[in-house]
Steps between C-alpha positions, in 0.01 A plus 500: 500500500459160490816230464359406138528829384847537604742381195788520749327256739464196280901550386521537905416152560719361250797667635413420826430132446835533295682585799382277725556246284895577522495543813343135627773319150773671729356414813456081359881575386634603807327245752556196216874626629385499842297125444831363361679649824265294709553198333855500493481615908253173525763267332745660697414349791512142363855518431539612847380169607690336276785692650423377825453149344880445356599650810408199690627269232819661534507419887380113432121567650299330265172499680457784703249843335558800419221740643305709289687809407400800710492889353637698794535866311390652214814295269653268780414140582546281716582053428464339797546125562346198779832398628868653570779416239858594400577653167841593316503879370635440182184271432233779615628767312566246162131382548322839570710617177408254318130453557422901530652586147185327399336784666477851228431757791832336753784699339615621909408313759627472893495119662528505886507122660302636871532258856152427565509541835694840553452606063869617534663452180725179490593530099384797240640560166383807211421412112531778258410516086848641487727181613781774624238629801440132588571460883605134624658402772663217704455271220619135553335526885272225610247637739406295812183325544215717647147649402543745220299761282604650198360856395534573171434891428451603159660850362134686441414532086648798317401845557544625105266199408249639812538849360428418127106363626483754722558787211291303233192478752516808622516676169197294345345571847523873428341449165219302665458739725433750263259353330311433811499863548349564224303198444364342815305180512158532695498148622626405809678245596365221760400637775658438853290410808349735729648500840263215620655232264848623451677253712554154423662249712714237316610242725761716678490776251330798500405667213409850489331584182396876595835610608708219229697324763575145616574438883659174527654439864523872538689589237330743221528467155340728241292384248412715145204571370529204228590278777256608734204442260667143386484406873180659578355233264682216622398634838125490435509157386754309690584133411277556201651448163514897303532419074724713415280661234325698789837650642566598137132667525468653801868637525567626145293415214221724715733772427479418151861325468591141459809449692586070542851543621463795755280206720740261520724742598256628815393149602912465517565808689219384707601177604887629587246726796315204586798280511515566878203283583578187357145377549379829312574443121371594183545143264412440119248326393568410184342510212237730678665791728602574884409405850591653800531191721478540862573237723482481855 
């Protein structure tokens, strides 16, 4: 029997379009969550700089830097500075209080002041949402003048609100899944290279698009499919400005859905995997779409 003499198939499609539907407005309302995150992570860091800039104030150097801030695990950093100093403990722990209450995700945080030479721990103090936890001590102490680094490490963000996306995805991805069983598209989506043309080298990056990984200094990363189609374009055409009409094309409107936010959200996710090369980056152009720019 033929689909257009099924009743049930045509009300098919509408449920199934129904549910997919849901399922990408709760996917846009979870990462617009996750986008917010990022931003928040990104001003983050300068505070830390400012952070390393009263410090120096506070010890009379008026004209030396503060190096850029340094991510050294998954929620720790790292403010490092040109010259040695001396700083009073009250002072650190008044002006990392002060300046990281500006921050919504720093509720806990641990600061360590490291000896650059030996990174043993000359000063270290705890910050909790709940003032009673705090840990501070030897306030009033001045510190002697030597090269320091303060690490910063972040308490990670809360389970409960990782478990709410996690139960609201997965249940729309059940529904989804359903109706896939039931009603599976016969397109395809864009194709991956044969073996001859699945590896691409990207200055020192290697990307390989048949088996979704990165190697970048021998270290593996895994790529998804959505990423590893994104790239695979970028790859093809390096240096060569992609509108970002054609990513919408060839990675979802193909499929017959119009998704604008899920890119941004890949080229993102794509650049934090690229970030290891610094002379491998994927930049806006704007007004028309993306370039990955490779320089040598």
């Amino acid at each position: 029997m033929h689909h257009s003499q099924n009743p049930l198939y045509g009300k098919g499609k509408y449920i199934f379009g129904l549910i997919l539907l849901l399922f990408i407005s709760a996917i846009g309302t979870v990462f617009s969550k996750t986008d917010s995150d990022e931003f928040a992570i990104a001003r983050r860091e300068i505070l830390l700089r400012r952070i390393g800039h009263e410090l120096l104030l506070q010890s009379g150097d008026k004209t030396s830097r503060v190096l850029p801030v340094k991510k050294i695990a998954e929620n720790e950093y790292q403010i490092r500075f040109e010259n040695e100093f001396t700083f009073q403990t009250d002072s650190l722990v008044n002006i990392t209080q002060r300046l990281l209450a500006q921050d919504p995700l720093a509720d806990d945080y641990v600061v360590n002041v490291v000896n650059c030479g030996n990174s043993s721990v000359a000063y270290g103090y705890a910050i909790s949402k709940n003032k009673k936890d705090d840990i501070v001590p030897c306030k009033g102490r001045k510190q002697p003048k030597a090269c320091y680094m303060i690490n910063i490490k972040f308490k990670p963000l809360g389970i409960y609100t990782a478990k709410n996306k996690y139960f609201l995805v997965g249940g729309l991805s059940f529904l989804a899944f359903v109706g896939f069983v039931f009603f599976r598209s016969a397109k395809s989506k864009v194709a991956l290279p044969n073996n001859s043309t699945s590896l691409f080298t990207l200055g020192s990056v290697v990307f390989d698009a048949k088996n979704r990984k990165l190697i970048i200094n021998e270290k593996t990363l895994d790529l998804t499919g959505t990423e590893t189609r994104l790239l695979l374009i970028f790859a093809s055409s390096p240096n060569e400005t992609i509108e970002r009409s054609r990513l919408q094309k060839e990675i979802w409107e193909d499929e017959g859905v119009i998704v604008g936010r899920s890119l941004d959200m890949f080229i993102s996710k794509l650049r934090k995997k690229l970030e290891h090369d610094p002379n491998v980056q994927i930049i806006v152009i704007r007004g028309k779409g993306y370039k990955l720019n490779i320089t040598s």
